[in-house]
VEXDREN-2710 file (C-alpha; in Angstrom, 1 decimal):
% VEXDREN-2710
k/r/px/py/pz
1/UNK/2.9/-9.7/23.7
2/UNK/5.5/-7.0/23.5
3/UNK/6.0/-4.0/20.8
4/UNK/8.9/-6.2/19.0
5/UNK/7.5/-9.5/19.2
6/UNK/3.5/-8.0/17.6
7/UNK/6.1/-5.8/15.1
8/UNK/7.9/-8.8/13.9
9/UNK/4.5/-10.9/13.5
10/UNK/3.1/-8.8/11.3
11/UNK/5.8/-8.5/9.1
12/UNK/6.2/-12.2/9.0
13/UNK/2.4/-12.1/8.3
14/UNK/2.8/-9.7/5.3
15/UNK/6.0/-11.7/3.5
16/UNK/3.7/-14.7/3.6
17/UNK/1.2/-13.2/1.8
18/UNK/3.7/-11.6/-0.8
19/UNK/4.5/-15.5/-2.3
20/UNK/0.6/-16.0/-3.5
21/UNK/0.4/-12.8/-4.4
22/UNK/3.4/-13.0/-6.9
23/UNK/2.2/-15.9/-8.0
24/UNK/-0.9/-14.7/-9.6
25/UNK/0.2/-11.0/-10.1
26/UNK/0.8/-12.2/-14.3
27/UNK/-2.9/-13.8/-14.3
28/UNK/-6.4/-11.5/-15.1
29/UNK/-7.6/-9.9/-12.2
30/UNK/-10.4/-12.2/-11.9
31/UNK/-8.5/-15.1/-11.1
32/UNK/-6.2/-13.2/-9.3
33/UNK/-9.4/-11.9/-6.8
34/UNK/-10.6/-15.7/-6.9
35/UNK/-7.2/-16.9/-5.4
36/UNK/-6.0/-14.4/-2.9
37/UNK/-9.5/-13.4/-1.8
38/UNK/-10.7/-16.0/0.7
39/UNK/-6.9/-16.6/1.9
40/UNK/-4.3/-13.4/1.4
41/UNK/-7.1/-10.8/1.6
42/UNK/-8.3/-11.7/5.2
43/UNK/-4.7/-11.5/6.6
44/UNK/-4.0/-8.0/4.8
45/UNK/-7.1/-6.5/5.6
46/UNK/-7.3/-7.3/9.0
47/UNK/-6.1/-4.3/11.8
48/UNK/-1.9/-4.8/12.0
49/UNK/-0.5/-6.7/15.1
50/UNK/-0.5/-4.4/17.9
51/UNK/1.2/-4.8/21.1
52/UNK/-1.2/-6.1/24.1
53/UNK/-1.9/-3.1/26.1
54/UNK/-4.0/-3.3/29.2
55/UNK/-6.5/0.0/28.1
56/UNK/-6.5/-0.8/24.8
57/UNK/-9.5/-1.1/22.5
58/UNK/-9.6/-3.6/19.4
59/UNK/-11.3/-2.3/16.4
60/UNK/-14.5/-3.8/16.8
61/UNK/-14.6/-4.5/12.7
62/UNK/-11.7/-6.8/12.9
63/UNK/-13.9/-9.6/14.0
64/UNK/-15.6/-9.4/10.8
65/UNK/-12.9/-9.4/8.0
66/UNK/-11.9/-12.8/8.0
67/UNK/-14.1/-15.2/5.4
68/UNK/-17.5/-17.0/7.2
69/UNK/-17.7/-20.9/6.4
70/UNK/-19.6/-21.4/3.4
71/UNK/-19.0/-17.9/2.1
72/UNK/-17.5/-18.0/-1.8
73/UNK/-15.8/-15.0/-3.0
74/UNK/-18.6/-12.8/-3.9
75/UNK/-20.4/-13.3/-1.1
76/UNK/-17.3/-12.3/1.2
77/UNK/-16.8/-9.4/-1.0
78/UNK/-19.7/-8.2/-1.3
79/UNK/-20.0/-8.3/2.9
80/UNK/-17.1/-6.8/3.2
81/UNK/-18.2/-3.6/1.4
82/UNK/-21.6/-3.6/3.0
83/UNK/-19.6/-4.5/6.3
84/UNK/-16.1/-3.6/8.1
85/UNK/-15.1/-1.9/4.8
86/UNK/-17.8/0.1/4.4
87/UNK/-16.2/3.8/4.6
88/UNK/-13.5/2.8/1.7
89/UNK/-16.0/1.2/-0.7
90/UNK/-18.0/4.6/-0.2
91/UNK/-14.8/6.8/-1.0
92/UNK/-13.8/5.1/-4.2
93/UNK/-13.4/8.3/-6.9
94/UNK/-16.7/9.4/-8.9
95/UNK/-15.0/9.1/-12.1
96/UNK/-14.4/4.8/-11.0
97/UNK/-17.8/4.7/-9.8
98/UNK/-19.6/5.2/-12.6
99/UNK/-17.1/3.2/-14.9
100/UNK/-17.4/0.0/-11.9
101/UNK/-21.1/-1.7/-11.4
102/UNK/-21.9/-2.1/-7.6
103/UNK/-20.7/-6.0/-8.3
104/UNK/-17.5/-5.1/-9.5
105/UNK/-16.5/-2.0/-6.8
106/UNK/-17.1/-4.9/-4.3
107/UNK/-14.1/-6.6/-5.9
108/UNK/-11.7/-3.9/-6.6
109/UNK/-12.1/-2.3/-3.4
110/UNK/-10.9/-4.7/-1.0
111/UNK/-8.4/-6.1/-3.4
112/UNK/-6.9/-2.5/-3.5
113/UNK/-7.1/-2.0/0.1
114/UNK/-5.5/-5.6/0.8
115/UNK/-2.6/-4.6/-2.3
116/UNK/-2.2/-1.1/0.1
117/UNK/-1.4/-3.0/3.1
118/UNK/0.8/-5.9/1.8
119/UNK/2.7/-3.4/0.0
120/UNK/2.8/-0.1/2.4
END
């Protein structure tokens, strides 16, 4: 695929995940992680939609963002922070860490990182 057509695919990507995301932006975060996290957060987190290029090489990570079968929402969070998302769950700001248990920076991580991309 071309530069325009991988370009408009991911932004027709993005605006589909912007309608459950609004839908839940009013609810707790829990539920709002339990909704988006197995469906919006895969799409957002995964590299952007790049042009096909003869030389060029995939992130090898990208095979590992979207949700296993069986996996529940924990379990996908928690593997992505022990997994493809390792480096950002490792740079979250001292002063979070200790206020977030290992548990809960396994949430909040990826959910920020998918809210980054959806939104940037």
């Amino acid at each position: 695929m071309d530069r325009a057509v991988a370009e408009e695919a991911e932004l027709k990507l993005v605006v589909l995940a912007l309608g459950p995301i609004h839908l839940v932006q009013a609810k707790p975060i829990a539920e709002q992680i339990e909704a988006l996290t197995l469906t919006v957060y895969p799409t957002l987190l995964a590299p952007p939609i790049e042009a096909d290029a003869l030389l060029f090489v995939r992130d090898p990570k990208a095979r590992e963002i979207p949700p296993k079968p069986g996996e529940d929402t924990q379990q996908y969070l928690q593997r992505l922070c022990g997994g493809p998302l390792t480096a950002d769950c490792k740079r979250v700001v001292p002063s979070c860490k200790a206020r977030w248990s290992p548990r809960s920076r396994s949430k909040k991580v990826p959910s920020a990182r998918a809210t980054r991309s959806g939104t940037a």
